[in-house]
N, C-alpha and C positions, 0 to 999 in steps of 0.2 A: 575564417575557419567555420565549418558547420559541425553543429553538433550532432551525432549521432544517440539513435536510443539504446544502443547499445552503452553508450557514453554514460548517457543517465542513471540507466540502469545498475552498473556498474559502483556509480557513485551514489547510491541511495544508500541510506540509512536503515533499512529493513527494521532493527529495532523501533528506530524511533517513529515508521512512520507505521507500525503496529499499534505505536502508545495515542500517536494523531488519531488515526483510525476510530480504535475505542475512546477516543472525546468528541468524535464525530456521531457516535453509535450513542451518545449517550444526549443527543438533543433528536428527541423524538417529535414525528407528525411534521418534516418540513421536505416537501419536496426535493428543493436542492438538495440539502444533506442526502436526502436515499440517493440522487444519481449520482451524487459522488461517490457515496460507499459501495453504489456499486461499479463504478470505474475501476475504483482501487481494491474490489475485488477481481474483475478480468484485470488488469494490471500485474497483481501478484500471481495469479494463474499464468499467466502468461511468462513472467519472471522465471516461477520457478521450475513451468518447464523448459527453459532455456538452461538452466543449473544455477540459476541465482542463489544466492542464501536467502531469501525469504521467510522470514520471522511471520507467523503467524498469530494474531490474539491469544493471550492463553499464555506463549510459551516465553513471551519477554516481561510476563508481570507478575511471574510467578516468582 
């Protein structure tokens, strides 16, 4: 069976990968970390124009 991203997508955690995010956002000056953040910034753009629920910083830790 291959998995589709749609598949993934689907099965994400929006919350929780909001809460990842902001502990990745919070180790400053390391290369990785920024191309990460900023993957899983086009990631979530990408998401939620397809109509994901995507949970945004901000609105899962309030």
């Amino acid at each position: 069976m291959t998995t589709k991203i749609h598949d993934v997508l689907a099965k994400t955690d929006w919350a929780l990968l909001a809460q990842q995010k902001l502990a990745l956002l919070r180790i400053d000056g390391n290369p990785a970390v920024d191309g990460l953040i900023n993957f899983l910034d086009a990631l979530q753009d990408a998401a939620e124009a397809d109509g994901f629920p995507v949970v945004w910083l901000g609105e899962s830790s309030r």
